[in-house]
LOROKE-461096 format. One line per 2 residues: number of its first residue (from 1); their letters; for each residue x, y, z of C-alpha. Coordinates in steps of 0.05 Angstrom, whole numbers, plus 5000, padded with zeros to 4 digits. Layout:
! LOROKE-461096
NUM	a	X:Y:Z | ... $
***
This chain:
! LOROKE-461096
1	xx	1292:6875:7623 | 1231:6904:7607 $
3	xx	1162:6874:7641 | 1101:6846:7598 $
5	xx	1023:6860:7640 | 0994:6797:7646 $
7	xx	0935:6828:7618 | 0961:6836:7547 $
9	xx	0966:6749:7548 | 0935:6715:7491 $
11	xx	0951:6658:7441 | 0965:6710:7397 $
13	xx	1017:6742:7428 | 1068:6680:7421 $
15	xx	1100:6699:7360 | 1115:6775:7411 $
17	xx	1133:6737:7464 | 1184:6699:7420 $
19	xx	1213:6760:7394 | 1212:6790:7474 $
21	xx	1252:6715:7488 | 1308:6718:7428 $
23	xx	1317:6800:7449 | 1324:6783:7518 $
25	xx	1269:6836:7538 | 1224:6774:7572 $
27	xx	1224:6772:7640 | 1244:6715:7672 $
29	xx	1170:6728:7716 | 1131:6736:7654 $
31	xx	1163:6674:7617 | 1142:6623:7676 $
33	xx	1078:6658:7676 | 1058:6659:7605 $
35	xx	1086:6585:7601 | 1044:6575:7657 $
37	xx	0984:6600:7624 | 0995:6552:7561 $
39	xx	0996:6496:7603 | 0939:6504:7645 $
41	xx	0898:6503:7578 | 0925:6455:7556 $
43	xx	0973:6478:7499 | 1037:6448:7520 $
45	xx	1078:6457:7447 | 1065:6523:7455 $
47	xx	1090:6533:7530 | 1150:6487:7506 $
49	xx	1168:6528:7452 | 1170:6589:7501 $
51	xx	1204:6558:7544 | 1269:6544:7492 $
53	xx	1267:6598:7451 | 1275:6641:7525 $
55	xx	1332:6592:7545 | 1371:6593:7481 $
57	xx	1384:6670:7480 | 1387:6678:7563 $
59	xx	1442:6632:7573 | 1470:6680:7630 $
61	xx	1407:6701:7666 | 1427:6690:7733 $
63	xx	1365:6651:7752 | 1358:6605:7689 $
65	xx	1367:6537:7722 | 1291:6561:7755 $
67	xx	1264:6560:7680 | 1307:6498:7663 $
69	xx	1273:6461:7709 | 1209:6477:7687 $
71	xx	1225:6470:7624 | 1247:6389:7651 $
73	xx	1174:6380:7686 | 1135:6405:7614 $
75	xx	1180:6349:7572 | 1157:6297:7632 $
77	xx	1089:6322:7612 | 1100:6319:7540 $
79	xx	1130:6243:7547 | 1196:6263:7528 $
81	xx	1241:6236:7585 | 1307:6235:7551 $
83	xx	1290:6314:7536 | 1267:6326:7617 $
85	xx	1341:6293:7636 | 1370:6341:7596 $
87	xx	1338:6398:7618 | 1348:6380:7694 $
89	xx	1427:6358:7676 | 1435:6433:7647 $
91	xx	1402:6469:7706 | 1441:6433:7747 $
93	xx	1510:6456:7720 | 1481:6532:7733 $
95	xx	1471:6518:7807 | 1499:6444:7827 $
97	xx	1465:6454:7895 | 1394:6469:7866 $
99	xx	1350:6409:7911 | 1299:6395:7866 $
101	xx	1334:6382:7798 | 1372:6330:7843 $
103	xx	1309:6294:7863 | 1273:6295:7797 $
105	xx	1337:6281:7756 | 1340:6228:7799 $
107	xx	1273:6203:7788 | 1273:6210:7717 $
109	xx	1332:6161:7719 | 1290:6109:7762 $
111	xx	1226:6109:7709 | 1283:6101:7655 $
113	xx	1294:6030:7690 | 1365:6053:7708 $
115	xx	1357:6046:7785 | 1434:6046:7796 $
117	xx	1440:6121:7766 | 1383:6145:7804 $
119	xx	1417:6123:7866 | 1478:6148:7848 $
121	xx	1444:6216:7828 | 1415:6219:7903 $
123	xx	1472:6199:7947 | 1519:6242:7910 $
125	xx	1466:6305:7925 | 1461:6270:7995 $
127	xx	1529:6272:8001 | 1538:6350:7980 $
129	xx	1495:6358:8028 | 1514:6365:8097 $
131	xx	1501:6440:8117 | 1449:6434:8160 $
133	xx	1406:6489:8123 | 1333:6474:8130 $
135	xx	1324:6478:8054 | 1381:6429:8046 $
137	xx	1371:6377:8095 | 1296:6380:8078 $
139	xx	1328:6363:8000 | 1372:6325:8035 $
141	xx	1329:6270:8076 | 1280:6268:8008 $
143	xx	1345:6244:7968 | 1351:6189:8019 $
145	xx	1278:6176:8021 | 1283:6157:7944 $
147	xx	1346:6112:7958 | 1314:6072:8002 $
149	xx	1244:6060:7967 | 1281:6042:7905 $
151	xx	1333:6000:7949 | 1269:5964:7978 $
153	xx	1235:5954:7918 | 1298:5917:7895 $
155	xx	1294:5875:7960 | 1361:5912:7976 $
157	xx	1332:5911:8048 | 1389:5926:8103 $
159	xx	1417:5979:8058 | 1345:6008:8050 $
161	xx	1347:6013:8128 | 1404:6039:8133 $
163	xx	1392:6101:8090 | 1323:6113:8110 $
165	xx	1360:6112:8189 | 1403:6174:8167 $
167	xx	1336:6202:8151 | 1298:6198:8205 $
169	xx	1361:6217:8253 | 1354:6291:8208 $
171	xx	1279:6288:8202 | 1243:6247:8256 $
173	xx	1173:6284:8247 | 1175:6257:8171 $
175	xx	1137:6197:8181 | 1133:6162:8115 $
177	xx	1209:6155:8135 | 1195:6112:8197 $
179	xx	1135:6079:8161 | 1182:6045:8107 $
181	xx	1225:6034:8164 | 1192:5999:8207 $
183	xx	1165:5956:8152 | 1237:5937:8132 $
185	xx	1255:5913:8199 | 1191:5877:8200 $
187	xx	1205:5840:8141 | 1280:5823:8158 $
189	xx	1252:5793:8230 | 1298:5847:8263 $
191	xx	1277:5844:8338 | 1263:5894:8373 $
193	xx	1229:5925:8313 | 1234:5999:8343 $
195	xx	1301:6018:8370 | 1305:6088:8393 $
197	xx	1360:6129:8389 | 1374:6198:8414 $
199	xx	1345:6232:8362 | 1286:6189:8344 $
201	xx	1236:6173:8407 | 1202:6107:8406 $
203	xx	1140:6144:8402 | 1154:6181:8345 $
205	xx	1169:6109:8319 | 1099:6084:8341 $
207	xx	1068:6151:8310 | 1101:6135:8247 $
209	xx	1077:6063:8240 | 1025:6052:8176 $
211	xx	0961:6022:8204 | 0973:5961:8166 $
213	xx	1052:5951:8203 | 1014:5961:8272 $
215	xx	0978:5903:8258 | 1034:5861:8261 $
217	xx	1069:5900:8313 | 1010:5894:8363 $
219	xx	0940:5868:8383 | 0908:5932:8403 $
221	xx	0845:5935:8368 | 0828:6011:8401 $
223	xx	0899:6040:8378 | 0878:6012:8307 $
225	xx	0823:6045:8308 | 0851:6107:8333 $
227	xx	0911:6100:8280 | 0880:6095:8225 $
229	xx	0836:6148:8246 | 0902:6191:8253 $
231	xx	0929:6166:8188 | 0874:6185:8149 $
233	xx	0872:6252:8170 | 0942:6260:8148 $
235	xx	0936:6212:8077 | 0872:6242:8055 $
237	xx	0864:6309:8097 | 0800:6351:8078 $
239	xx	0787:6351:8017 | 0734:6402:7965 $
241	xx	0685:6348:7961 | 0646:6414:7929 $
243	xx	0681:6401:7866 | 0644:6340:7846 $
245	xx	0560:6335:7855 | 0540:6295:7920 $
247	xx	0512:6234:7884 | 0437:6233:7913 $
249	xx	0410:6163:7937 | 0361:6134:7877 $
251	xx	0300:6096:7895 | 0307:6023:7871 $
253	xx	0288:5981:7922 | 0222:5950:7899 $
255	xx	0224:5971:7826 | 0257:5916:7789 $
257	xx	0324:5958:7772 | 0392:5935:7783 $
259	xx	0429:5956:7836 | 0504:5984:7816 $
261	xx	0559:5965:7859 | 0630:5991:7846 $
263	xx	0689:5945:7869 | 0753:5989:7874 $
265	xx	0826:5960:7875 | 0895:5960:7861 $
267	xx	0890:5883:7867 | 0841:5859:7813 $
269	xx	0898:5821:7789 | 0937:5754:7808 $
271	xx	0940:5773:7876 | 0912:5742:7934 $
273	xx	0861:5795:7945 | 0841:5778:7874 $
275	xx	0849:5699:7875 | 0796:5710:7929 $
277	xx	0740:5755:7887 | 0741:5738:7822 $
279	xx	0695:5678:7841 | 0643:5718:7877 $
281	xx	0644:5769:7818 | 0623:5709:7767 $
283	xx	0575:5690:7817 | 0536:5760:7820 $
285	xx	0463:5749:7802 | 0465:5785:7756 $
287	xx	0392:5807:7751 | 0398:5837:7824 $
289	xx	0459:5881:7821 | 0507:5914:7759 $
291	xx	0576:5901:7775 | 0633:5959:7770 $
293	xx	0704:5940:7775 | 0750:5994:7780 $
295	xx	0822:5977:7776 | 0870:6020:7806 $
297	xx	0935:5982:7805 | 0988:5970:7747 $
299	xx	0977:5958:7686 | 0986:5884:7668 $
301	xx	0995:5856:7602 | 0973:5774:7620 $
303	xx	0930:5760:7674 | 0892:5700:7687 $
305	xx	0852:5735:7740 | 0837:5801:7704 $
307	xx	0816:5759:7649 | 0763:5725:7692 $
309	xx	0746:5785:7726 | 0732:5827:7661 $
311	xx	0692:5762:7635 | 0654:5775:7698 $
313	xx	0636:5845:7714 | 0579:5890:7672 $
315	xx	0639:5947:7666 | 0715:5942:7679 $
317	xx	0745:6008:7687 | 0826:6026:7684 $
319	xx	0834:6087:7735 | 0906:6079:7755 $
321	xx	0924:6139:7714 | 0873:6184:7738 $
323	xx	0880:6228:7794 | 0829:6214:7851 $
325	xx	0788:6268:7827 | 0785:6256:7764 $
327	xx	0771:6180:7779 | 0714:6198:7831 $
329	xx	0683:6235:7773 | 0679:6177:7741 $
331	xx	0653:6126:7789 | 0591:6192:7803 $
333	xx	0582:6187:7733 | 0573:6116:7733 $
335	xx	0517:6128:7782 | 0541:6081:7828 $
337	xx	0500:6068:7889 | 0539:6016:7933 $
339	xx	0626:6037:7932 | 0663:5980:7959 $
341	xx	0742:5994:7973 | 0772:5935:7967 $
343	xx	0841:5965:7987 | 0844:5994:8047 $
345	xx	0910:6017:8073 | 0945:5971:8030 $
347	xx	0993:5986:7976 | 0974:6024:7929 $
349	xx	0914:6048:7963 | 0868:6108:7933 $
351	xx	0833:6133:7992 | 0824:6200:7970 $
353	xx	0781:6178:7921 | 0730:6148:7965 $
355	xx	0731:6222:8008 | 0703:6255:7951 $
357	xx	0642:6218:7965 | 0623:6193:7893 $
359	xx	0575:6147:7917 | 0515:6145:7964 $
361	xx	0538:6091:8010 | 0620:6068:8018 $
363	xx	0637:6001:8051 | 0710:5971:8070 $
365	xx	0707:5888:8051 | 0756:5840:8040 $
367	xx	0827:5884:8026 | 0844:5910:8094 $
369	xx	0841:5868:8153 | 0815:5931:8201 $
371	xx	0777:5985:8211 | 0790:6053:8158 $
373	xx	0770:6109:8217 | 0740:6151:8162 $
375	xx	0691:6195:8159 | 0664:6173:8093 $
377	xx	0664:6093:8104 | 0610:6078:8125 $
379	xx	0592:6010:8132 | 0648:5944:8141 $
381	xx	0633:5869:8120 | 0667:5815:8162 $
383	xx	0638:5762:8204 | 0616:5750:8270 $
385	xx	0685:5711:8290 | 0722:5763:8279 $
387	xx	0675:5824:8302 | 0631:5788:8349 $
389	xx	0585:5840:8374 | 0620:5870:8434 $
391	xx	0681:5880:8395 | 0640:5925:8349 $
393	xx	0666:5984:8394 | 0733:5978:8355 $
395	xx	0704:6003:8286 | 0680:6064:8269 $
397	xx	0641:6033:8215 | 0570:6003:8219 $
399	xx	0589:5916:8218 | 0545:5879:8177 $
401	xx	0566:5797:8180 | 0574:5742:8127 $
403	xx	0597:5675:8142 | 0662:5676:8130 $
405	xx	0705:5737:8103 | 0758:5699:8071 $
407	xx	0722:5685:8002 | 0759:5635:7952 $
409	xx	0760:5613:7886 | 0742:5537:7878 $
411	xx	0770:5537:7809 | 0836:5555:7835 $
413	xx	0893:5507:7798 | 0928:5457:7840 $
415	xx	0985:5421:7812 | 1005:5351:7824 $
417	xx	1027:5338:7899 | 1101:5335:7903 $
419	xx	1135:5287:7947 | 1173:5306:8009 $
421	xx	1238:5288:7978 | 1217:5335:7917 $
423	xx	1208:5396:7967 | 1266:5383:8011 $
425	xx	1234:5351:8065 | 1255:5281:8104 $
427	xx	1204:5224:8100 | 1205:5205:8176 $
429	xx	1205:5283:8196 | 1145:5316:8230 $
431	xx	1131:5372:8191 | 1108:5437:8221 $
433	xx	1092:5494:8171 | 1073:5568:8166 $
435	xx	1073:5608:8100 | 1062:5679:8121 $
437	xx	1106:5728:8109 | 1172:5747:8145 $
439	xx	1135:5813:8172 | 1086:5771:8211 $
441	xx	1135:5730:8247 | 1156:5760:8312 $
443	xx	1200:5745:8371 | 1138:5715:8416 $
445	xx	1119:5675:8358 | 1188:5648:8336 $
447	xx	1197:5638:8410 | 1137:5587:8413 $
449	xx	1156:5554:8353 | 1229:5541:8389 $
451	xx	1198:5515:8445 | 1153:5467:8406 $
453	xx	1214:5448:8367 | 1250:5436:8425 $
455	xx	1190:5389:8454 | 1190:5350:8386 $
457	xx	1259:5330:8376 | 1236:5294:8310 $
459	xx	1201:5355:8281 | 1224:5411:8232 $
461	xx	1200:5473:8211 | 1182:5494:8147 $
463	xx	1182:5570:8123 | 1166:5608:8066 $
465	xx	1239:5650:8058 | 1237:5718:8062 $
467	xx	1310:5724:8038 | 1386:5705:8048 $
469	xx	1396:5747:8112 | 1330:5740:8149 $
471	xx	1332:5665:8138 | 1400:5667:8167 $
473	xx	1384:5709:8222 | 1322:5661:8243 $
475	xx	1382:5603:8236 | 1427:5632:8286 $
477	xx	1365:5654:8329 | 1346:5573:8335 $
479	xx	1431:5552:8349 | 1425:5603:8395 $
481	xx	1372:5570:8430 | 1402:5501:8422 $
483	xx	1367:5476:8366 | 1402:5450:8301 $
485	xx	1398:5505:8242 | 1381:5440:8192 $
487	xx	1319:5433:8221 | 1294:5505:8192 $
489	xx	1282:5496:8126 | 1259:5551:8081 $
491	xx	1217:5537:8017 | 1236:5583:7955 $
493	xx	1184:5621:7914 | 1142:5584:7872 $
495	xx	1088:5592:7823 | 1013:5595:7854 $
497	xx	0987:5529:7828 | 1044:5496:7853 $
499	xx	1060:5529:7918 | 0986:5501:7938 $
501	xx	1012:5434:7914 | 1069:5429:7959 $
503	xx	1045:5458:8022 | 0997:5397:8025 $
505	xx	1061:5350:8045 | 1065:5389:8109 $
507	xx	1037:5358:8173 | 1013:5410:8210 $
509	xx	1014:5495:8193 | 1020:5540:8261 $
511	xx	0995:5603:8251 | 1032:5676:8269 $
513	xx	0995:5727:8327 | 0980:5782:8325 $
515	xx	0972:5776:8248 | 0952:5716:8228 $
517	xx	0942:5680:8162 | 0886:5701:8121 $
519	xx	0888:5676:8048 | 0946:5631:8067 $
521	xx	0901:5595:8121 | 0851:5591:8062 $
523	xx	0900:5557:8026 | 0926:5507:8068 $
525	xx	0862:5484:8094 | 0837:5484:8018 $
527	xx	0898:5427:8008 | 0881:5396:8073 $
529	xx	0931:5416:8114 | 0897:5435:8193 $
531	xx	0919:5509:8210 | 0928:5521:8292 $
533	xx	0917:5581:8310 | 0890:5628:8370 $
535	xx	0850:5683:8365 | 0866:5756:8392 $
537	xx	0822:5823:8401 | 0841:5859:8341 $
539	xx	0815:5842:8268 | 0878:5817:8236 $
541	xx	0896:5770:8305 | 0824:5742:8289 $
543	xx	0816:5721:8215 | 0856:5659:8219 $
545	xx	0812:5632:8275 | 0749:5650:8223 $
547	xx	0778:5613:8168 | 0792:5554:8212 $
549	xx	0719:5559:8242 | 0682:5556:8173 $
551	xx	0717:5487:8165 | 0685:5462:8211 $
553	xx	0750:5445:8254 | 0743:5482:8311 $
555	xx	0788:5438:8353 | 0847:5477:8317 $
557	xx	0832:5542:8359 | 0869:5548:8413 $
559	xx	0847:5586:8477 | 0924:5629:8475 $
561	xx	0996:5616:8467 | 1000:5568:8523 $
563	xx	0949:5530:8496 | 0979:5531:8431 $
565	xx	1036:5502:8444 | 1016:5458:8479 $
567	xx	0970:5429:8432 | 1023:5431:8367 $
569	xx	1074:5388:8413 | 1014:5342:8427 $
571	xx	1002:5326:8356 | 1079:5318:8335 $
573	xx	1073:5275:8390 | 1009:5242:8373 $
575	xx	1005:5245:8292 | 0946:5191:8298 $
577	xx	0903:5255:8333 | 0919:5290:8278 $
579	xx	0901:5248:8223 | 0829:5241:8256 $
581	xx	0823:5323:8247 | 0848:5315:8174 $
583	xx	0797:5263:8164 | 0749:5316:8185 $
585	xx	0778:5366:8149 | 0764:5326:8092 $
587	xx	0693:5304:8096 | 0668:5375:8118 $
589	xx	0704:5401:8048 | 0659:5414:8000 $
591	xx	0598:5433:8049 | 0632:5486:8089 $
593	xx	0614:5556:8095 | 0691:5561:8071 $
595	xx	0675:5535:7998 | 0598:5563:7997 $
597	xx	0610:5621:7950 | 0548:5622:7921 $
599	xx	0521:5639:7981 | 0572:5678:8006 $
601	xx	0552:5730:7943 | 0477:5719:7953 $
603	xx	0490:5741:8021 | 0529:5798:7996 $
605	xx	0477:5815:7953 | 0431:5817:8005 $
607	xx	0467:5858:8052 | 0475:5913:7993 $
609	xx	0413:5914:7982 | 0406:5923:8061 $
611	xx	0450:5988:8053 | 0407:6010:7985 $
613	xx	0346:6006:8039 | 0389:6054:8099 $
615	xx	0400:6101:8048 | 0327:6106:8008 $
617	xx	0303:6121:8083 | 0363:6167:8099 $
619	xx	0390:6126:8154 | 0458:6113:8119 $
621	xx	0497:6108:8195 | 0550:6156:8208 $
623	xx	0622:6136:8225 | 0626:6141:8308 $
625	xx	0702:6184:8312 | 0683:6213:8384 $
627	xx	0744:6210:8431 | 0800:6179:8383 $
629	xx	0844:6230:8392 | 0846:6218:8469 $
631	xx	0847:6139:8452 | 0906:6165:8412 $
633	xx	0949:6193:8453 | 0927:6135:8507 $
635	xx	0943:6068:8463 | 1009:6101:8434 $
637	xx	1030:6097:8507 | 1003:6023:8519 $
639	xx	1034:6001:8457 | 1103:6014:8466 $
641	xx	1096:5973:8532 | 1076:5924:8470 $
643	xx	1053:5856:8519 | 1042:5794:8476 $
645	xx	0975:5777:8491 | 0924:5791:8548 $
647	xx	0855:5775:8553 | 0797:5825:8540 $
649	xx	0780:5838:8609 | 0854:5858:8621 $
651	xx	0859:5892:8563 | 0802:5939:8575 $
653	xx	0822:5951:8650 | 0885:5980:8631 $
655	xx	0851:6020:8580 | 0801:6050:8635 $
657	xx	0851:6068:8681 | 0890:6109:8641 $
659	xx	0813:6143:8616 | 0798:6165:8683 $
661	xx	0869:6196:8705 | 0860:6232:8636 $
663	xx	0793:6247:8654 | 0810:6273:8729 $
665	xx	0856:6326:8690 | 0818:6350:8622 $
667	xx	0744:6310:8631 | 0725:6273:8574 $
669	xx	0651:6269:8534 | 0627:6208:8536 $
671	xx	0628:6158:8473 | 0594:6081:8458 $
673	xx	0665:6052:8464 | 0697:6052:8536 $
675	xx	0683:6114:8567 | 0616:6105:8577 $
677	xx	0567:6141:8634 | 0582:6073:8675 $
679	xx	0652:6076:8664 | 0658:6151:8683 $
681	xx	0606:6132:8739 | 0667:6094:8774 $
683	x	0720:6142:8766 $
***
């Protein structure tokens, strides 16, 4: 076959390189280049039509599954699915082995909505699969990868775990394997959530843990920190922030123009992240600051919320199809000034788009219950129950405080209180209640809550279900422990308006550690139910104990588990003690900081404006990362020893010690967390 130059490319050369195709004179090079070529500017007919015209007439060309498959990614392009399937299906009968036909094929079934065939498609390839060729078992643990997500996503959880097990056994460094994994177990209530093996470590379990499953795994605010810190190296790396213009700070302060804030999220929806803003974004003063809301989630057809929210905000943006670049270009050309990511390391999350810097000043508020250990958030919002001041050594972000962090919306809908009969609930029962989810209930946990039921022979306990086999695991858990599987009771799903109904028959909600209720505490002491809870080091094992404090009801925070239980057997013991903090609960209502959200967003205001002042005199703060790889490698060996709670004295100690052996062997510089000059002073 003769060889085209590269050189001689232009659009008017198609009808040659047609002629080169049907004569079999094209190289099989110069076909995926030229293709190649069309696409990148754009003219995708033309790059399809090259594409078949070179397949119809070089049938035999002993590489032409390569061009097939290209040929199946251009139809994905060009929205023609049921073409892209095709194109993969007759690659793959060239060369039934070739990896990535398998996965894409497999894909292409999945966005079809035919889960079951992609499934099939991947554990058949998984199954061919067994050489243990790098190539192949690389092809090989991806196939599994893609049967469990879509096995999780169809709440298909034990078989989701055990896929994404054969996975990690082949591939243990591939840690979006263990991240799902973990996850899975959490949300089944499978105890011990790690469980080595001899192929998998428990710390290459720990090192695969999402920031977001740590929290529920363990209250180590420093290992956060340093995880997240790790995490976004790997989920956003270093990007060419050259591509897009650093946005330069604009001087407003003082001349009467509006200050632009930006509000990204994949949860400006009916979610509870967006149950809890779409309040303060109709309360914006309008005349202060122009509101941004950049939605980066699903597309949803009816939405009370989004509704609300678009009623609300100066400009509502869709930028779930746009790559991070593309959608940083657009929040630069909004001219943003204050970039809040409302997301986090939550689902769905679009960090990247906040490292290409589109805006002057970047905060982290109300989506992720911790700090982002990036180098381009700057600033965090939460409150000073949750961050009092000497815990600010945990965040790499400058803290600035509102009253409460858990904002609601007072116009919420609340259907008609149920009966206890209606719910499933005896009349003469005490009723202890917790509505988080399965993934932040624990062994510790569910072992105080059997001890208080055992105390409170009268009581029963009242969970949201997580499903069939994790409330029947938590069932044989309690006869196990000589308590009656009857007295477990698990509420079904229900819709918003009247889940907040029924969790009001309830007598008394006791909260999970280390992560606690946030917008569920919100909830229940909205209804008047009292939430006990105790508070821990690390943000998410302290919001529940800020909720309950802007009530008003501070007599529901315990000092630690003992204390805890203590107290919930008391008031199953004692209802009339109860009653008197309901009564409170009550009468504080409607004047808590809780239910102030107009001042909650004049305070948010203000501290924007606050930011809008650092940066007009160049003192936006930098994010503090000194040291976190050595906090790293120290708190991934702390946290598999995984102790339920200590107090902050112990918990620093044990810290330090493990800073200065590390420091006898490889001295460290110091830092404003731990190892300060004192600290290295009595080494």
């Amino acid at each position: 076959m003769n060889s085209v130059s590269n050189s001689a490319f232009s659009s008017a050369l198609l009808p040659n390189l047609l002629e080169l195709a049907r004569t079999q004179r094209l190289a099989l090079s110069d076909v995926m280049k030229f293709a190649e070529d069309f696409s990148g500017q754009g003219r995708l007919q033309e790059a399809a039509a090259l594409y078949k015209t070179w397949l119809a007439f070089n049938q035999n060309h002993p590489a032409a599954q390569m061009v097939y498959f290209n040929f199946s990614v251009l139809l994905r392009q060009l929205d023609d699915l049921a073409g892209s399937i095709n194109a993969m299906q007759a690659a793959l009968k060239i060369d039934p082995m070739f990896g990535p036909a398998h996965i894409n094929l497999g894909r292409a079934y999945e966005d079809s909505g035919v889960a079951p065939m992609a499934i099939q498609q991947w554990q058949s390839f998984a199954n061919s699969t067994s050489e243990t060729t790098a190539e192949r078992v690389s092809y090989r643990v991806m196939a599994l990868q893609h049967i469990g997500r879509v096995m999780e996503n169809a709440g298909l959880l034990e078989e989701a775990e055990t896929v994404l097990w054969q996975a990690m056994e082949m591939r243990p460094d591939k840690l979006e394997t263990g991240q799902h994994w973990s996850a899975i177990r959490q949300r089944q209530c499978k105890w011990p959530v790690l469980t080595p093996s001899t192929h998998v470590s428990q710390r290459q379990m720990v090192d695969s843990m999402s920031p977001l499953t740590l929290g529920c795994y363990s209250d180590d605010p420093m290992f956060q920190l340093a995880r997240a810190h790790d995490y976004n190296k790997g989920f956003v790396g270093r990007l060419d922030i050259n591509k897009i213009p650093r946005p330069s700070v604009k001087q407003k302060t003082g001349t009467g123009a509006r200050l632009r804030v930006g509000y990204v999220s994949s949860d400006l929806r009916d979610h509870a992240v967006g149950f809890a803003l779409r309040e303060v974004l109709e309360l914006h003063d309008k005349s202060s600051v122009e509101i941004f809301a950049y939605y980066c989630g699903d597309p949803v057809a009816v939405d009370e919320t989004q509704s609300r929210m678009k009623a609300a905000v100066d400009t509502w943006r869709e930028i779930g199809a746009l790559t991070d670049e593309a959608a940083a270009r657009q929040i630069a050309a909004d001219e943003i000034d204050i970039l809040i990511d409302v997301n986090g390391y939550t689902k769905h999350a679009r960090t990247k788009i906040f490292g290409y810097r589109p805006a002057p000043v970047v905060v982290n508020f109300c989506g992720y219950p911790g700090s982002i250990g990036s180098p381009f958030h700057q600033y965090m919002i939460a409150d000073a129950q949750i961050v009092p001041v000497e815990s600010e050594i945990y965040y790499s972000e400058k803290v600035l405080r509102i009253a409460c962090n858990q904002p609601i919306d007072r116009k919420r809908t609340i259907a008609e209180k149920p009966t206890r009969e209606q719910v499933g609930l005896a009349n003469d029962a005490f009723v202890f209640a917790c509505f988080n989810g399965m993934q932040k209930i624990n062994a510790s946990t569910f072992g105080h809550w059997l001890t208080i039921l055992k105390a409170t022979p009268n009581s029963v306990l009242w969970l949201l279900s997580g499903n069939e086999k994790a409330d029947a695991r938590l069932r044989q858990l309690a006869v196990e422990a000589g308590i009656a599987p009857e007295r477990l009771i698990f509420a079904p799903k229900a819709g918003n308006a009247q889940h907040l109904a029924r969790i009001a028959v309830a007598d008394l909600f006791l909260d999970t550690f280390p992560y606690g209720a946030h917008s569920t505490a919100a909830d229940s002491l909205t209804v008047g139910l009292p939430v006990l809870t105790f508070p821990g080091k690390s943000f998410a094992a302290r919001f529940c104990s800020s909720v309950v404090a802007a009530t008003g009801v501070s007599e529901l925070i315990c000092e630690g588990p003992q204390d805890y239980v203590a107290k919930a057997i008391a008031f199953a013991k004692d209802p009339e003690t109860l009653k008197v903090l309901r009564d409170k609960l009550q009468a504080n209502r409607d004047t808590s900081a809780l239910r102030d959200i107009p001042g909650l967003a004049r305070r948010l205001e203000e501290l924007y404006w606050q930011m809008q002042g650092d940066a007009e005199r160049g003192e936006i703060p930098v994010p503090d990362l000194r040291n976190l790889d050595v906090y790293y490698e120290i708190g991934a060996e702390l946290v598999m020893e995984n102790l339920e709670f200590v107090d902050e004295q112990t918990y620093r100690a044990r810290y330090l010690e493990k800073l200065r052996e590390w420091h006898a062997f490889s001295p460290i510089p110091f830092d404003n967390r731990l190892w300060t000059p004192e600290a290295s002073a009595r080494a």
